[in-house]
Each structure stands twice: as C-alpha cells, then as structure tokens.
C-alpha positions in Angstrom: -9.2 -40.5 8.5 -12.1 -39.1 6.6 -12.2 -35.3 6.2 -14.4 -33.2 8.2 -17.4 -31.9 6.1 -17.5 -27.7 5.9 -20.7 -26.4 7.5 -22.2 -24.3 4.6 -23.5 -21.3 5.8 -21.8 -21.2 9.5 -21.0 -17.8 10.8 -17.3 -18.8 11.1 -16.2 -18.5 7.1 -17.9 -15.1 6.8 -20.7 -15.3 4.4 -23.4 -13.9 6.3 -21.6 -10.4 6.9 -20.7 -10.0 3.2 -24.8 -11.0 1.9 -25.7 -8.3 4.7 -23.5 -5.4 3.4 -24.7 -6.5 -0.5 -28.0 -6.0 -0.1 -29.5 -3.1 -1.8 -32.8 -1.6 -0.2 -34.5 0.9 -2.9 -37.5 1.5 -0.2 -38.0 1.6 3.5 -40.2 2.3 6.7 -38.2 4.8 9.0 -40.4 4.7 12.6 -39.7 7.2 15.2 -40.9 6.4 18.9 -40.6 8.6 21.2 -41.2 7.9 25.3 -40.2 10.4 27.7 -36.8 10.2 28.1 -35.9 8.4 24.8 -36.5 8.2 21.1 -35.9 5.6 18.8 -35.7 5.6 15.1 -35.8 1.9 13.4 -35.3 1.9 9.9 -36.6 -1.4 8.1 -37.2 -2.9 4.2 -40.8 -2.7 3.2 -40.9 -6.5 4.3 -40.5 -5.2 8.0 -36.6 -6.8 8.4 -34.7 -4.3 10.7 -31.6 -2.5 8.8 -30.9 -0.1 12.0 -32.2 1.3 15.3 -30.6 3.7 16.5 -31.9 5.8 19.7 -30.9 8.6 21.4 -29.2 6.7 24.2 -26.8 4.9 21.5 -25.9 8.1 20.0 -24.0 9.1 23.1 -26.5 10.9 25.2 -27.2 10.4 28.7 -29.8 10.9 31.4 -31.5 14.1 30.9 -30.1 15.0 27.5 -31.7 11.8 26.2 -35.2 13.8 25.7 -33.9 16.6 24.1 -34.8 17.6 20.4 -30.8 17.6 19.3 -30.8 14.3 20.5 -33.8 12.8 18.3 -32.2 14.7 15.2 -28.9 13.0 15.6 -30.8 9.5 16.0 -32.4 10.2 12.9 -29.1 11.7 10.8 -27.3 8.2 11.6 -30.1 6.3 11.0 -30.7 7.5 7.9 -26.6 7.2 6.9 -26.5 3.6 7.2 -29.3 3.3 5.0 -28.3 5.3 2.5 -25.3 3.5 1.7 -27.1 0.7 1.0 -29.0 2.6 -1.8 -32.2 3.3 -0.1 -33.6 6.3 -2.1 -37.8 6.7 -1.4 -39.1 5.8 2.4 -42.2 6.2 4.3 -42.3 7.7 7.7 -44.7 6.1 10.7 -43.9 8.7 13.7 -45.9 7.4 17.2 -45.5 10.1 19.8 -46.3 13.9 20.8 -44.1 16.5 21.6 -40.9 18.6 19.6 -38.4 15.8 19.6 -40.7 13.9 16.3 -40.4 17.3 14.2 -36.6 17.4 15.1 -36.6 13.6 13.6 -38.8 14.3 10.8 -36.7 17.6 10.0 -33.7 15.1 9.8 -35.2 12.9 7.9 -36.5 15.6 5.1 -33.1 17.0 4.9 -31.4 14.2 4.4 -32.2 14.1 0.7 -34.1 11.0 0.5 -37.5 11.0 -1.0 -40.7 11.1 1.0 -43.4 8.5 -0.2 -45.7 9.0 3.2 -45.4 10.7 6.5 -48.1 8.7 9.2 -48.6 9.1 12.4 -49.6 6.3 14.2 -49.7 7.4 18.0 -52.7 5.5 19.7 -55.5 8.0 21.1 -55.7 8.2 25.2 -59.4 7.9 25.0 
C-alpha cells in the first residue's frame, strides 16, 4: 500500500482562510452604487480583488427601509470595519448614483478615520 499524496493547496487543510486573513491592504477603492431600493458598497485592493460588499439588504434591512439614507451609512460603517482590520489606512472613493443615500455613505466613510486620496463620481450621464 503506497500512501496517498496530500493535495497542496486544497481547501480542506485550511491554508487559504489563514493567507486571506494575513493579507495586509495599505490602499483601497471603496465604490458605492446606489439603485433605487438598494445600495452597495464594495471595497477592493488597488488591483481590483474584492475584500467586502456589503449592501444595505445584508445589513438587515428589508423592503422599503432598504433605500433609506441610515441604511447606506450602516453599509458603509461595516464596510469600512473589515477593512480596517486588515490595515487599510488611505482609499479612494468612486460613488455612481444621485440622491441622499451617497452623502450618508460618503459621510461614513469620512468619519471613519481613514484617509481620503480621491472622491469620484462616476455616475453615467442620461443624455
């Protein structure tokens, strides 16, 4: 009976998780969508890999509530605290939508402590 050979690298033995939670990001992209009922706040490394994406629906809220300002902010407060723990200390913000909920995000986001580089925003023109 030969041994069996270990798959290096397989999901089972746990490596993956623990080179996920060592990574340490010094700069990211925070985008903020908003649509009409929802808002979504995807925070990746400056290489465009997705760290977190929280939305508003995630965070707890339902139907109505969804679109609400609160409800953007709170996206954006636990968006921002995963990051953080992973050292991320300077981001740039892309925000692609109209209305109150993207300055309830971007208030979040300013008072979170982390530096600024950028803010953008990248919503297409109905033309």
């Amino acid at each position: 009976m030969s041994k069996p050979v270990p798959k290096v690298g397989s999901r089972r033995n746990g490596r993956i998780s623990a080179l996920k939670s060592a990574r340490r990001i010094p700069k990211g992209v925070i985008h903020v969508q908003e649509s009409f009922k929802n808002t979504i706040v995807t925070v990746t490394d400056v290489r465009g890999q997705v760290i977190s994406w929280p939305s508003a629906g995630t965070c707890g809220f339902k139907g109505t509530k969804r679109g609400t300002p609160f409800a953007a902010q709170t996206a954006a407060r636990n968006a921002i605290r995963v990051v953080v723990d992973q050292g991320m200390q300077r981001v740039e913000v892309m925000i692609k939508g109209s209305g109150l909920r993207r300055d309830a995000a971007l208030r979040a986001i300013r008072r979170s402590g982390i530096l600024l580089s950028f803010v953008r925003d990248v919503t297409p023109d109905a033309t």
